[in-house]
KEVEX-61014 format. One record per residue: x, y, z of N, C-alpha, C, O, CB in turn. Coordinates in steps of 0.1 Angstrom, whole numbers. Glycine has a CB too. Example, Ala and Ser with C-alpha at 12.3 -4.5 7.8 and 13.67 -1.06 7.14 Angstrom:
   n_east   n_north    n_up   ca_east   ca_north   ca_up   c_east   c_north    c_up   o_east   o_north    o_up   cb_east   cb_north   cb_up
      132       -57      78       123        -45      78      132       -33      78      142       -33      85       113        -45      90
      128       -22      71       137        -11      71      129         0      79      134        11      80       141         -6      57
***
This chain:
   n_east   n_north    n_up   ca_east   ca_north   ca_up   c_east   c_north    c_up   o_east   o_north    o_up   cb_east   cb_north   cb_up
    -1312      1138     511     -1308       1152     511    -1294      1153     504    -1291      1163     497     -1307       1158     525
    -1287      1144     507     -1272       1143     504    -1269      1142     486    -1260      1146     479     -1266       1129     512
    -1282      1137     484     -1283       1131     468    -1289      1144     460    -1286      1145     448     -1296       1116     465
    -1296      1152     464     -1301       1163     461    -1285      1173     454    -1283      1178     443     -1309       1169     475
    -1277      1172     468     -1268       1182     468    -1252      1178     459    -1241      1184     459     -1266       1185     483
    -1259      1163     451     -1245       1157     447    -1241      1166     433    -1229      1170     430     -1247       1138     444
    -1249      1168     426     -1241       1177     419    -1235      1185     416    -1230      1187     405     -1241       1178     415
    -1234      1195     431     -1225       1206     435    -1216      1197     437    -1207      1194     429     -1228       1216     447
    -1217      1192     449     -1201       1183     456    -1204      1176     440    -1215      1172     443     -1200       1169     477
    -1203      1174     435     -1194       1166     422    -1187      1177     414    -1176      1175     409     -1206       1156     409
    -1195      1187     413     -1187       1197     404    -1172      1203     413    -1160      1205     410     -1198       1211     401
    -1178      1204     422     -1167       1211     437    -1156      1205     431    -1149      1211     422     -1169       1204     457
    -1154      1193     437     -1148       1181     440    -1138      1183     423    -1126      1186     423     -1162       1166     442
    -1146      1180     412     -1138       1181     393    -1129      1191     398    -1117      1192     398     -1150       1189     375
    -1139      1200     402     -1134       1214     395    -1118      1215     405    -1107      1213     398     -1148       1231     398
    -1117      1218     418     -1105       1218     431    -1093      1211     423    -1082      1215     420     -1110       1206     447
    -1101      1197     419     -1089       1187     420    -1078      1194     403    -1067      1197     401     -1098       1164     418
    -1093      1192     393     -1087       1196     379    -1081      1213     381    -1076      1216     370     -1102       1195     366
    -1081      1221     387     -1074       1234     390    -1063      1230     397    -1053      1235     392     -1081       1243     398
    -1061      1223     407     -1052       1219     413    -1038      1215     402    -1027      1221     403     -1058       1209     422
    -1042      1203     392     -1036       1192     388    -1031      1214     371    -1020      1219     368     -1052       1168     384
    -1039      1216     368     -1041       1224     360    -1028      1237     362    -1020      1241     353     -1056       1228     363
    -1030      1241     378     -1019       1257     379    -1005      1243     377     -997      1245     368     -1020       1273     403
    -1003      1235     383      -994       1228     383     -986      1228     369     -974      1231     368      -998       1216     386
     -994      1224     360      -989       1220     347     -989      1230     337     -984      1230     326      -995       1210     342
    -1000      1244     345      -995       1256     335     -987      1262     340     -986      1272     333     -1003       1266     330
     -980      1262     350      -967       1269     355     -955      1259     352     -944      1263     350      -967       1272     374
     -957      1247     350      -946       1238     346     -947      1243     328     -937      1249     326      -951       1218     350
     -953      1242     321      -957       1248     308     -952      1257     304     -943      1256     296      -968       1251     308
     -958      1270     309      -954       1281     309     -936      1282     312     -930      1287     302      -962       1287     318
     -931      1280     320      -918       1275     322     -910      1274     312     -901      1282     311      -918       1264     327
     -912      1266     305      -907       1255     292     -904      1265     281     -894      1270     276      -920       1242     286
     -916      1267     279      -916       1273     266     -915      1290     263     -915      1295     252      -928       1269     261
     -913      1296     276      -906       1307     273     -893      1310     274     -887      1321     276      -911       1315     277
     -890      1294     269      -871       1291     270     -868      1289     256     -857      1289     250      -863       1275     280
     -883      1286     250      -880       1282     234     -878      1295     222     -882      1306     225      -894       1274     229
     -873      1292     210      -869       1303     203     -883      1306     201     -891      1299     207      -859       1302     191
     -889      1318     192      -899       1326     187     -910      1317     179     -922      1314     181      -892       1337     178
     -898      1314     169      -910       1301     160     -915      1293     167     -927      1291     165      -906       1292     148
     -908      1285     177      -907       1274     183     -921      1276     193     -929      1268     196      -893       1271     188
     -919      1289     197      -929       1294     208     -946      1293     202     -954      1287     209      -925       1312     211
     -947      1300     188      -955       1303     179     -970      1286     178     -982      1284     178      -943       1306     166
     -955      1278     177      -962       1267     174     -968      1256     188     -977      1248     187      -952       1260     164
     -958      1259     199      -961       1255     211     -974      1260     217     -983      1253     222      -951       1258     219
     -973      1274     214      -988       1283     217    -1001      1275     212    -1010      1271     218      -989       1299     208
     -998      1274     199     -1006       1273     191    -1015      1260     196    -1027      1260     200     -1000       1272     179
    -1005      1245     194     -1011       1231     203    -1018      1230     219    -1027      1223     223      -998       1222     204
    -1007      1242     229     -1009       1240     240    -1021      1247     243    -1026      1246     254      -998       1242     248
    -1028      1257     230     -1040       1266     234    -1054      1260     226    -1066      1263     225     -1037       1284     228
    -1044      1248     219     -1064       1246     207    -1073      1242     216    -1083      1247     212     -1067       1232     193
    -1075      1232     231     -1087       1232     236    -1093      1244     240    -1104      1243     246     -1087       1224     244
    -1088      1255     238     -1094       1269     242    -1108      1270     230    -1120      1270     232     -1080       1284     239
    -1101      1272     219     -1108       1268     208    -1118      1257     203    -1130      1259     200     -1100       1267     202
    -1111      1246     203     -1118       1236     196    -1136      1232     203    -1140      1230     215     -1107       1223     197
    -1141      1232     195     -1158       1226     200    -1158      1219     214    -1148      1211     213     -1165       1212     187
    -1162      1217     226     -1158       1207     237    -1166      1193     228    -1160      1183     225     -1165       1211     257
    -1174      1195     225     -1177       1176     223    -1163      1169     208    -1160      1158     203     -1202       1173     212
    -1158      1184     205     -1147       1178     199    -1132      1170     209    -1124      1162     207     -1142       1192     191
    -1136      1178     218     -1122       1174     229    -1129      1163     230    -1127      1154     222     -1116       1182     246
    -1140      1162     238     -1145       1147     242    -1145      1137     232    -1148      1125     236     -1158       1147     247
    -1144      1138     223     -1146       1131     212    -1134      1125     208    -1134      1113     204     -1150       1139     202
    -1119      1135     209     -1107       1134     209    -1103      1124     226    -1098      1113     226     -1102       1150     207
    -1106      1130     237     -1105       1122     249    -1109      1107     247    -1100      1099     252     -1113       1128     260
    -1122      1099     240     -1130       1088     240    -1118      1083     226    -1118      1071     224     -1151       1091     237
    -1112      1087     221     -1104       1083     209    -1088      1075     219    -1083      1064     217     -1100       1100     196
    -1086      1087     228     -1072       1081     235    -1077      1071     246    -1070      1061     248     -1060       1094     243
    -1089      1074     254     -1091       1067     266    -1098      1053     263    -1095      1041     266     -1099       1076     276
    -1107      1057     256     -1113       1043     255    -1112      1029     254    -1105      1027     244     -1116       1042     249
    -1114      1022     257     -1116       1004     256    -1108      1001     248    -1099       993     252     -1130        997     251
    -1108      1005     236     -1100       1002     224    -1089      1006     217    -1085      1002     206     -1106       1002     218
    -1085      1013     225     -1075       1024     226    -1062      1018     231    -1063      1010     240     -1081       1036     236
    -1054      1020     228     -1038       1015     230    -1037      1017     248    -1037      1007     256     -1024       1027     220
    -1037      1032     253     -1039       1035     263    -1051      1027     269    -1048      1016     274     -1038       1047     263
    -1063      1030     268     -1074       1026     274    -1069      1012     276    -1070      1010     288     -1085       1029     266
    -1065      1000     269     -1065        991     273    -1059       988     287    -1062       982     297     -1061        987     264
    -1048       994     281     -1035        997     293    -1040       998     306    -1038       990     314     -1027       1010     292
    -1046      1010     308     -1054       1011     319    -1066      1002     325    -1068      1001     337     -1060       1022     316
    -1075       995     317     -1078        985     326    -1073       972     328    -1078       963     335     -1088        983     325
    -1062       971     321     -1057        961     327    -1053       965     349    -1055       959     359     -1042        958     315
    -1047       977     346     -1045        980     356    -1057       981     368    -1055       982     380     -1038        988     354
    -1068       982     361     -1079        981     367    -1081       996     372    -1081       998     384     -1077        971     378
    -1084      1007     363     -1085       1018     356    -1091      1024     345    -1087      1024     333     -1078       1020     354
    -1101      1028     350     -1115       1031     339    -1119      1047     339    -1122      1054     349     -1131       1020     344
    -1118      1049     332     -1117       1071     327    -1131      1072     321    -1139      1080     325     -1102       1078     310
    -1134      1065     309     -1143       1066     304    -1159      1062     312    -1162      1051     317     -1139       1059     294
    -1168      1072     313     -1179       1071     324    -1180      1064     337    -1186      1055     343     -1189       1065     318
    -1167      1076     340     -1160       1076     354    -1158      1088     359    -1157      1098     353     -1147       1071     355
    -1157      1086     369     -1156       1106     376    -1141      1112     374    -1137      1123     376     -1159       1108     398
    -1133      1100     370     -1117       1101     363    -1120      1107     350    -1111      1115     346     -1108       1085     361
    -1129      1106     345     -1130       1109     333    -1138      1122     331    -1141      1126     320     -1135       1097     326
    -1142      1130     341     -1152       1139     342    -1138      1150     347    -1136      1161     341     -1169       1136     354
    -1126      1144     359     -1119       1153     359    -1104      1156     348    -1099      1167     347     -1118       1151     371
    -1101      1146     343     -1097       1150     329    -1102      1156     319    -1094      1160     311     -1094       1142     324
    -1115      1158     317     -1125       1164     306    -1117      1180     311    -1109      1187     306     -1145       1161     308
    -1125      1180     325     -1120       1197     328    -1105      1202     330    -1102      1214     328     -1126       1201     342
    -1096      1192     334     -1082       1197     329    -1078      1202     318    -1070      1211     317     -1076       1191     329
    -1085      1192     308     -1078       1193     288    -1088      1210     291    -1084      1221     288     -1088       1174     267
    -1098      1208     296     -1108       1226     288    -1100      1237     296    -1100      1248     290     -1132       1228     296
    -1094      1237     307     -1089       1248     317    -1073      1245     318    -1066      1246     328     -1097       1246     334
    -1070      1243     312     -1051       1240     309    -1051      1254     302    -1048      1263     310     -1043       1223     297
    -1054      1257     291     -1051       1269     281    -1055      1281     286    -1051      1291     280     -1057       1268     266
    -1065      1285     300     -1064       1303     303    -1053      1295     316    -1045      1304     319     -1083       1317     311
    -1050      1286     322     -1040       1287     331    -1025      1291     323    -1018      1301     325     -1040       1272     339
    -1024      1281     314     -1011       1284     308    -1010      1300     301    -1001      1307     305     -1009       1272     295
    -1018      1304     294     -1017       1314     289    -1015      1327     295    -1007      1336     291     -1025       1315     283
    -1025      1327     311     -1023       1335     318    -1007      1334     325    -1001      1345     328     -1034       1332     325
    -1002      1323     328      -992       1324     336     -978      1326     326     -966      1329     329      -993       1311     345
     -983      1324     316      -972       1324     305     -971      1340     305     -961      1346     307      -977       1315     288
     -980      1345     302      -982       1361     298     -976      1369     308     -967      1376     306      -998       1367     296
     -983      1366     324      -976       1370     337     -960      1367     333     -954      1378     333      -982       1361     350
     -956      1362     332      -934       1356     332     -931      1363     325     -920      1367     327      -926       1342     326
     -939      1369     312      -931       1381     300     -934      1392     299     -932      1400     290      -931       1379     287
     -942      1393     315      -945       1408     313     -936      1411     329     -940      1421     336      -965       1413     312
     -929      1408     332      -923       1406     347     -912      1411     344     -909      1407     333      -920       1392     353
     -900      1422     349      -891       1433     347     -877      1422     340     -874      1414     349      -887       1443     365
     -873      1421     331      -861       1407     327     -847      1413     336     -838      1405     339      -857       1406     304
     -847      1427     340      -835       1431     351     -833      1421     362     -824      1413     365      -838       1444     359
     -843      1423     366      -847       1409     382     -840      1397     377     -828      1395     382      -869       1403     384
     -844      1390     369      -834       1381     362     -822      1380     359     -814      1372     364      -837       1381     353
     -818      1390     350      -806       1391     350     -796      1396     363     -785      1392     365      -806       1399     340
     -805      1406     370      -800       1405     379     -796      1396     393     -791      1400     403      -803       1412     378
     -801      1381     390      -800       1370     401     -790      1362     390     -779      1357     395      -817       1361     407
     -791      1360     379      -781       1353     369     -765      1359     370     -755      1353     368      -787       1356     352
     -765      1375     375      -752       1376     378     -747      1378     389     -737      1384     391      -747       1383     373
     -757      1372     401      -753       1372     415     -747      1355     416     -741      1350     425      -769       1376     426
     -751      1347     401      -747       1331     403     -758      1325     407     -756      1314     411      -734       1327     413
     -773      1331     408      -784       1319     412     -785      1312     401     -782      1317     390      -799       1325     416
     -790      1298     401      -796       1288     395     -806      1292     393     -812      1300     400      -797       1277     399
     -809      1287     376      -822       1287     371     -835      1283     377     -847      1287     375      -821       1281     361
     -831      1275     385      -842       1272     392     -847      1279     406     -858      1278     411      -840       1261     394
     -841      1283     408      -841       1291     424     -847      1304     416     -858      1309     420      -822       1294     435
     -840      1312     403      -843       1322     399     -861      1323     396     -869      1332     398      -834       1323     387
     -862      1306     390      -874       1312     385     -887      1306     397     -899      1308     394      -877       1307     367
     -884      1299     410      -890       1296     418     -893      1306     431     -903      1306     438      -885       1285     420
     -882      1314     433      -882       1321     441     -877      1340     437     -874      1348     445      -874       1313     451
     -878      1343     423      -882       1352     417     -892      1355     411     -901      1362     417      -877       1353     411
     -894      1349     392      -901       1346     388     -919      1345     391     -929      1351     387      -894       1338     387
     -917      1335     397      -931       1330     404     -935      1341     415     -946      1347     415      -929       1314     413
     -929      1342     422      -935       1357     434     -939      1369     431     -947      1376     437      -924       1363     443
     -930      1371     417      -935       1386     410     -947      1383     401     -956      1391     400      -922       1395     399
     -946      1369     394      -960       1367     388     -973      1359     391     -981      1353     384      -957       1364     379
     -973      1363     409      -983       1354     414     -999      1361     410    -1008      1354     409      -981       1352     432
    -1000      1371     409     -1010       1380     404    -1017      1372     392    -1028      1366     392     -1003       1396     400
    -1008      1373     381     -1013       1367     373    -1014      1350     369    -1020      1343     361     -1009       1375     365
    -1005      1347     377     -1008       1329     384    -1028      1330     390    -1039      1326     386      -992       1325     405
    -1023      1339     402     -1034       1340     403    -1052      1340     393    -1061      1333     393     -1031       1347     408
    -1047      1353     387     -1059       1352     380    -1061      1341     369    -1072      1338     364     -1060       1365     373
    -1052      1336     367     -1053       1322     357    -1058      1312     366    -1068      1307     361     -1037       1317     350
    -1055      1308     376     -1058       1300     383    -1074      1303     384    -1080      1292     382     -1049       1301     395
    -1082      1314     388     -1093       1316     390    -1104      1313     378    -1114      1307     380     -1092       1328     394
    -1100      1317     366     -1101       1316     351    -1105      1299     350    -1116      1294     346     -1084       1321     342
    -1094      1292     355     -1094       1280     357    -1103      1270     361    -1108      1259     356     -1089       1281     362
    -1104      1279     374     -1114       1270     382    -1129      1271     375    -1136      1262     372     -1115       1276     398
    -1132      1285     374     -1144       1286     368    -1148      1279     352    -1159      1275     348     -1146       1302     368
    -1135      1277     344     -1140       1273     333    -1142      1253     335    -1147      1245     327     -1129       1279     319
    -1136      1251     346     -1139       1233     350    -1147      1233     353    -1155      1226     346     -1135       1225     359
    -1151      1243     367     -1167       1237     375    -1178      1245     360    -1189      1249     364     -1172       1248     399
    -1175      1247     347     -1186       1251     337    -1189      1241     325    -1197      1240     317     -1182       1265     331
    -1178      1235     330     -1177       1222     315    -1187      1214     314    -1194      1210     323     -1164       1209     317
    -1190      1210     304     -1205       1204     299    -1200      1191     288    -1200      1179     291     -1215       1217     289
    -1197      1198     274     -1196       1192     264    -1190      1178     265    -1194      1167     263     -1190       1199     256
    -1178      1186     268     -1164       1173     267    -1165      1163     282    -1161      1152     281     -1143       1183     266
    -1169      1168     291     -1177       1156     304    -1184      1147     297    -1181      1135     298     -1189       1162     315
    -1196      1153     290     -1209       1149     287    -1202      1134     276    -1204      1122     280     -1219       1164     278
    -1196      1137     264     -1190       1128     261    -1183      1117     267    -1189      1107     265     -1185       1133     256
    -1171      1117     275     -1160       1109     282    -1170      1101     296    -1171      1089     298     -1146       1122     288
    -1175      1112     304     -1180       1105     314    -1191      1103     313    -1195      1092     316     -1179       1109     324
    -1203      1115     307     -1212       1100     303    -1221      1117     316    -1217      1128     320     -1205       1073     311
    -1238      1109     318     -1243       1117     327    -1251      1108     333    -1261      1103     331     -1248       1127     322
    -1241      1109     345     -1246       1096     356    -1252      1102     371    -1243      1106     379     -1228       1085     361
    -1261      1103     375     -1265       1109     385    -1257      1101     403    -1258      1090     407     -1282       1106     383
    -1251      1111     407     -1244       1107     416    -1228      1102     417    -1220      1098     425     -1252       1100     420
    -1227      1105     400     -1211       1097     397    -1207      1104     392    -1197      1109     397     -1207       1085     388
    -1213      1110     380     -1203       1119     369    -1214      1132     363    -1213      1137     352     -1195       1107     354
    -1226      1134     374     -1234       1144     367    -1232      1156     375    -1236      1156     386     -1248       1140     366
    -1225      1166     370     -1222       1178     375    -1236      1190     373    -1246      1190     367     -1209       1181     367
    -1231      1202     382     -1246       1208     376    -1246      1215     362    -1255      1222     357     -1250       1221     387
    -1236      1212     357     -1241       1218     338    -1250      1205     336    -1262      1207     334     -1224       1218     323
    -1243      1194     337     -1255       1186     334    -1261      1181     338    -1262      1170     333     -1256       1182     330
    -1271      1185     348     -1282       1187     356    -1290      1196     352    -1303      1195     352     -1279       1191     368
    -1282      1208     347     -1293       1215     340    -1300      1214     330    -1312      1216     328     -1290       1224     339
    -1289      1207     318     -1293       1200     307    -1301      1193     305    -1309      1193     295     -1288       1195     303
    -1303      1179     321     -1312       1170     319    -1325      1176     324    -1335      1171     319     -1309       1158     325
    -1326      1188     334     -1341       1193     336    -1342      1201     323    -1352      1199     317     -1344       1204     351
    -1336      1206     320     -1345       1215     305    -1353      1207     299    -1365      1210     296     -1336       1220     293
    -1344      1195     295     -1347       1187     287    -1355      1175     289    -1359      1166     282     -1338       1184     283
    -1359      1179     306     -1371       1170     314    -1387      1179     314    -1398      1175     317     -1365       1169     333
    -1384      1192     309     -1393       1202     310    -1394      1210     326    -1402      1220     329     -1407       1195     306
    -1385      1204     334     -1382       1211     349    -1373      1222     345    -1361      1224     344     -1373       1200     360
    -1384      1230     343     -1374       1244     346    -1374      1254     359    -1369      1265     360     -1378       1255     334
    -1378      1249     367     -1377       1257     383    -1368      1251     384    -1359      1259     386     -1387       1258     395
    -1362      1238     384     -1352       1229     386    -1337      1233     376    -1325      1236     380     -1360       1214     382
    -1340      1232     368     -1331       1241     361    -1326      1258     366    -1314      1261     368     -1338       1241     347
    -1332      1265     368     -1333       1277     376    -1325      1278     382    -1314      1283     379     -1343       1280     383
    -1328      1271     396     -1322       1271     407    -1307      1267     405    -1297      1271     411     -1329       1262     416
    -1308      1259     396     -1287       1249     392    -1284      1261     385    -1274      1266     391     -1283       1229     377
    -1286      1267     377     -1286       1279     373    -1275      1291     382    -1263      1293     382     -1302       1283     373
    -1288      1296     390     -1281       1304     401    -1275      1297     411    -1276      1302     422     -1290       1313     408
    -1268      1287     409     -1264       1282     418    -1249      1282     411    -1239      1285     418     -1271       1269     422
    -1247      1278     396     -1236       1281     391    -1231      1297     386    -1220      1299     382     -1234       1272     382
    -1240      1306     386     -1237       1320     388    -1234      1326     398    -1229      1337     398     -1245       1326     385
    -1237      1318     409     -1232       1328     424    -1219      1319     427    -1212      1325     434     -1245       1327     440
    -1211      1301     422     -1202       1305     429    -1188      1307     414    -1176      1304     415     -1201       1291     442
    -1197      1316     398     -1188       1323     395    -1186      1335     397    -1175      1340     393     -1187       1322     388
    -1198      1343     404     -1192       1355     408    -1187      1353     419    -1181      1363     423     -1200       1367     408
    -1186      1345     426     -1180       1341     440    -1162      1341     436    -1153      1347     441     -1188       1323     446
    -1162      1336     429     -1150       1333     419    -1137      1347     419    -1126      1350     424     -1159       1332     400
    -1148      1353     409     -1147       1364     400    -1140      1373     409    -1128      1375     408     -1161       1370     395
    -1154      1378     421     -1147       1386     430    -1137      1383     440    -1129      1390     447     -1156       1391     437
    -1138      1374     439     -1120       1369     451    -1111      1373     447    -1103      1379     453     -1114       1352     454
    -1111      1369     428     -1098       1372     419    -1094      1387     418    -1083      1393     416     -1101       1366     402
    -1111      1392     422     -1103       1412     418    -1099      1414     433    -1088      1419     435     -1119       1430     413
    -1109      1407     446     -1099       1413     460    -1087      1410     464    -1083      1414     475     -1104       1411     472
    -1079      1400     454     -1070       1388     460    -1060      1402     448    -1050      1408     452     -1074       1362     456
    -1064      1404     437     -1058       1413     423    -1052      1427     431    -1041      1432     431     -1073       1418     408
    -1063      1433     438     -1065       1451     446    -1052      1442     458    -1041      1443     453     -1090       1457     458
    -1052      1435     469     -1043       1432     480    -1030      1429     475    -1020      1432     482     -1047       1420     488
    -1028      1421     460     -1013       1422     457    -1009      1435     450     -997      1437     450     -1008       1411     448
    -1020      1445     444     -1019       1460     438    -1007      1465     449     -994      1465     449     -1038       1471     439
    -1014      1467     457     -1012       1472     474    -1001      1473     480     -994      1481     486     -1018       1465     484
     -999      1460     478      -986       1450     483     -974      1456     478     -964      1458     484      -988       1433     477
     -976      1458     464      -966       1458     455     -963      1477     457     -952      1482     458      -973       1450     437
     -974      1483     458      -971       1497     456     -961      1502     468     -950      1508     468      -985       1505     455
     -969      1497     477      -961       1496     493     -945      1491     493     -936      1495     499      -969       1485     503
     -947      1479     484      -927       1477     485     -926      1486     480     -915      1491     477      -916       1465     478
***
């Protein structure tokens, strides 16, 4: 029964950890670079958003180039006795590189649309930059942390391509339900497919709607202060 249900808990499991490791580094991200001048911004955008863009079996393709066996890094790593490539390490980095760019973007967009008074006004009370933007900053733009965060989750537990590449499609290791579905289509099981189907449509509207009731409670919140 447990084996039936492994490629939810495998996706669960990517998706939590790669959202987790993800709002982290697009709030660290975001951070950074809206300290940088205009051009500087332009071109930061530009690198920190192409996995939004690019083909996923292109990322994976790009991931199997840095991780692999033969690879400067890759080596590195098993020496240490550390293997990414058709590894469930390697299924949750796939979904980090694909869900880094609506986290960053979202949380980036939230910080510059946030009142710059507030700011200025803790910069001439003598707060640190850091306090300003940890305990300002971040509180006024949890809304749209939020919705990035959600954005997030859903585009990990959806990843296919760039998994399919790096980790490989291993039943019980690194086969998530995108590709589960892939291998019943392509088994001619399509009731089987179906079912993984609505199984990843209900927990993105599951998703979806948390992000608008969690969106309506900070509306609320905010009108009320």
């Amino acid at each position: 029964m447990a084996e039936s249900y492994s490629p939810l808990l495998i996706s669960l499991k990517t998706a939590i950890l790669a959202t987790a490791v993800t709002v982290i580094l697009g709030i660290l991200a975001a951070r950074l670079v809206i300290r940088f001048p205009e051009k500087a911004q332009w071109l930061t955008d530009g690198i920190l958003t192409l996995p939004l863009v690019l083909p996923p079996t292109v990322i994976g393709f790009i991931l199997l180039m840095i991780f692999g066996k033969n690879s400067p890094l890759g080596q590195a790593l098993l020496q240490l006795g550390i293997r990414v490539v058709f590894s469930w390490s390697g299924a949750v980095i796939a979904a980090i590189v694909v869900s880094f760019p609506l986290m960053y973007r979202t949380t980036k967009a939230a910080f510059e649309q946030m009142d710059q008074n507030l700011i200025d006004a803790g910069r001439t009370m003598g707060l640190s930059e850091r306090y300003i933007f940890w305990r300002i900053r971040v509180p006024v733009s949890l809304p749209g942390i939020g919705a990035g965060m959600v954005l997030a989750f859903a585009r990990a537990i959806g990843e296919f391509g760039a998994t399919l590449m790096i980790a490989g499609n291993i039943p019980g290791k690194t086969q998530t339900v995108p590709l589960i579905i892939y291998t019943a289509t392509a088994a001619g099981d399509m009731r089987l497919a179906m079912q993984w189907v609505a199984v990843i449509v209900a927990i993105s509207l599951f998703s979806i709607g948390g992000m608008n009731v969690w969106l309506a409670l900070q509306g609320r919140k905010a009108g009320k202060a």
